[in-house]
C-alpha positions in Angstrom: 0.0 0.0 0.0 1.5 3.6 -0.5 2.5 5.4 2.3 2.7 8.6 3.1 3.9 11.3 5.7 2.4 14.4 6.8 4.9 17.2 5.3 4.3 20.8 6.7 0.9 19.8 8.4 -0.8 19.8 5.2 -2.1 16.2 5.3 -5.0 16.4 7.4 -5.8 20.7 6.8 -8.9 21.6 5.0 -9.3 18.1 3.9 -13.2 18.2 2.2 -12.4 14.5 1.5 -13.3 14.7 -2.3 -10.4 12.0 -3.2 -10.6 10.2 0.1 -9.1 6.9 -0.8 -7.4 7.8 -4.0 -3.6 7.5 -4.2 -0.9 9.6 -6.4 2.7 9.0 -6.7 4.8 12.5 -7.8 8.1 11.5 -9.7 11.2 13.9 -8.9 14.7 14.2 -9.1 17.0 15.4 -5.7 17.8 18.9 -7.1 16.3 21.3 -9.7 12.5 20.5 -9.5 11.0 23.9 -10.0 9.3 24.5 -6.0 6.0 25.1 -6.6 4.8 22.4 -9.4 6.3 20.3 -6.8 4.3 21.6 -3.6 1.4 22.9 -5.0 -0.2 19.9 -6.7 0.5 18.1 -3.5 -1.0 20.4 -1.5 -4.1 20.8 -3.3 -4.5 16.9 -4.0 -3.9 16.3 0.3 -6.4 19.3 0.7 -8.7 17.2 -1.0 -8.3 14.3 0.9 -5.8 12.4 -1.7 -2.6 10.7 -0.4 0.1 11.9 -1.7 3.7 9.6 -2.2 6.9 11.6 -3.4 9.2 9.4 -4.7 12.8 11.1 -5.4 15.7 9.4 -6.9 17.4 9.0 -3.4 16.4 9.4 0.4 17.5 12.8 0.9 15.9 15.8 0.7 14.4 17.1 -2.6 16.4 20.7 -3.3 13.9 22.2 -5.1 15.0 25.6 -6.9 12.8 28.7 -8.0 12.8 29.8 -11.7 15.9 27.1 -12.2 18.0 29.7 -9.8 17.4 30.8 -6.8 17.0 28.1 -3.7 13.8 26.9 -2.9 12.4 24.9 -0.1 13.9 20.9 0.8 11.0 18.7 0.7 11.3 15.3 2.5 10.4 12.2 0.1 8.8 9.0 1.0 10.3 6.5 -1.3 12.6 6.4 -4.0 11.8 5.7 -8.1 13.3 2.7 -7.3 11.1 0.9 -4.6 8.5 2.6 -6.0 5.9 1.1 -8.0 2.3 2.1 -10.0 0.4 -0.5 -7.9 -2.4 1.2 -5.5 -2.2 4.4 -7.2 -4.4 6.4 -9.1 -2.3 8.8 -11.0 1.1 10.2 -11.3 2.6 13.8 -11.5 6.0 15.0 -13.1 6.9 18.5 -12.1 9.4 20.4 -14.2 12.5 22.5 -13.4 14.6 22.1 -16.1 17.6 20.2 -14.0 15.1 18.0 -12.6 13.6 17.2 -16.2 16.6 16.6 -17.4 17.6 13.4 -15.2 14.2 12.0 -14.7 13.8 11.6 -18.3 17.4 9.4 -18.7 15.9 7.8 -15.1 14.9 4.1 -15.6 12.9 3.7 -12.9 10.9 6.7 -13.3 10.1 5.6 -17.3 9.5 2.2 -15.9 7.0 4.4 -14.0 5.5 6.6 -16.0 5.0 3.8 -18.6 3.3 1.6 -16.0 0.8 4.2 -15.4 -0.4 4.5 -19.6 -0.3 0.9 -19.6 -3.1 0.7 -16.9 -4.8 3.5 -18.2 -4.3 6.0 -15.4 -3.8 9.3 -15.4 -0.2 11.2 -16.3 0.2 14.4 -15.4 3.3 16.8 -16.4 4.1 20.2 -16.2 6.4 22.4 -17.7 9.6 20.3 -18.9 8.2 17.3 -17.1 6.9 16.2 -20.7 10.5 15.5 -21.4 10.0 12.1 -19.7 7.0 11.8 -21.7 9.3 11.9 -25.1 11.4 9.6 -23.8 9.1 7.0 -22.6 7.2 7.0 -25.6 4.0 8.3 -24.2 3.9 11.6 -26.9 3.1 10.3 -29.5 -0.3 10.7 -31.3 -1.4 13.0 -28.1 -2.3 16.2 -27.5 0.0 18.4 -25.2 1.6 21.1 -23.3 4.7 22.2 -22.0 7.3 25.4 -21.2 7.5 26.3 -24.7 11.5 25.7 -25.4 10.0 21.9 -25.5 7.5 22.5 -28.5 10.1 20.7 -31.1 10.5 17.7 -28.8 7.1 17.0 -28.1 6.1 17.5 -31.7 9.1 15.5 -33.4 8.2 12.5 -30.8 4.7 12.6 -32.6 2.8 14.9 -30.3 0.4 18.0 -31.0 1.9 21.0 -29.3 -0.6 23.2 -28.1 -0.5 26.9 -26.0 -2.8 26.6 -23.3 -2.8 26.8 -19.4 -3.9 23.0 -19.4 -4.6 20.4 -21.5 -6.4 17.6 -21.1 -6.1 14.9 -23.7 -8.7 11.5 -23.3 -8.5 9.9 -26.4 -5.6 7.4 -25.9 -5.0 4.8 -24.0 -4.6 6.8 -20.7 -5.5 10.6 -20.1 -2.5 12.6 -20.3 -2.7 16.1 -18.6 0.1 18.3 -19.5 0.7 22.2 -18.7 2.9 25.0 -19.5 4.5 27.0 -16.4 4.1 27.5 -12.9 1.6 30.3 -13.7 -0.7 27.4 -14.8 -0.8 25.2 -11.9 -4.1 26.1 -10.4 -5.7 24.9 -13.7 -2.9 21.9 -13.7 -4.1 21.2 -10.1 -7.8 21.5 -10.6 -7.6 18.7 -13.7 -6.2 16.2 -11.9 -8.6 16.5 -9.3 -11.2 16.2 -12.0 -9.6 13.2 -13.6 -9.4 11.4 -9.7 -13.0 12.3 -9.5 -14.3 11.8 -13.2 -15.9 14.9 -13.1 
């Protein structure tokens, strides 16, 4: 069963219980994930009533980073990509920072990941330069997307339809895939996945 721990007394504030018993696993790196599509999914899913697992690519601390520069805040993982696996959980978030994006997507374990997600027909959510793991996992191709726009020429020569939008939402393959573009988007980024948990 996922576990999960309760990082800056989030877990059990303004819970409203909307995704009590639903269970998402957020893919990271241990230095460059931008801070907030890190923290703020999480803390909207566990506001919700969702547990949320981080798994990072070691124990440590996650040193996340603002605008790929300045130091954000250390965020305490649960597991690692490599004990982690898809089983009990509902969906699965990649944040971006560009550093961060840039190992997971050469990661095995978290392409084993992501992969095991579409396969089951889960959600996939990524944000930013998250969708780089997307292109290299093979999940791109023939889907509609989003993501910072340096990425448009990946996403689009692994077979994907690049679009500029806060969000999008794509249903029409195998598994939906919700991709957006910046950390300006997140509240729209955050408020999909909590409709694709809810199948509202």
């Amino acid at each position: 069963m996922p576990t999960d721990r309760q990082h800056d007394g989030q877990l059990e504030e303004n819970r409203d219980g909307q995704l009590d018993g639903r269970n998402v696993l957020v893919l990271t790196t241990n230095y460059g994930t931008e801070q907030d599509e890190l923290r703020t999914p999480v803390a909207v899913l566990r506001e919700h009533g969702a547990r949320v697992t981080i798994a990072a690519q070691q124990d440590g601390p996650v040193r996340t980073l603002v605008s790929d520069r300045r130091p954000g805040a250390d965020v305490p993982p649960d597991t690692t990509l490599a004990r982690a696996t898809a089983d009990g959980y509902d969906a699965v978030i990649v944040p971006g920072g560009t550093l961060n994006a840039d190992r997971l997507r050469t990661d095995a374990d978290a392409r084993r990941l992501v992969s095991a997600f579409a396969e089951a027909g889960r959600p996939v959510a990524a944000i930013c330069h998250g969708p780089w793991l997307l292109v290299d996992s093979g999940l791109a191709e023939g889907r509609e997307l989003t993501s910072y726009p340096s990425l448009r020429p990946d996403l689009e020569n692994a077979g994907g339809t690049w679009r500029d939008r806060e969000v999008v939402v794509d249903t029409a393959g195998r598994h939906p895939l919700i991709t957006s573009r910046r950390p300006g988007d997140l509240d729209a980024f955050s408020a999909a996945i909590v409709r694709a948990l809810t199948g509202s």
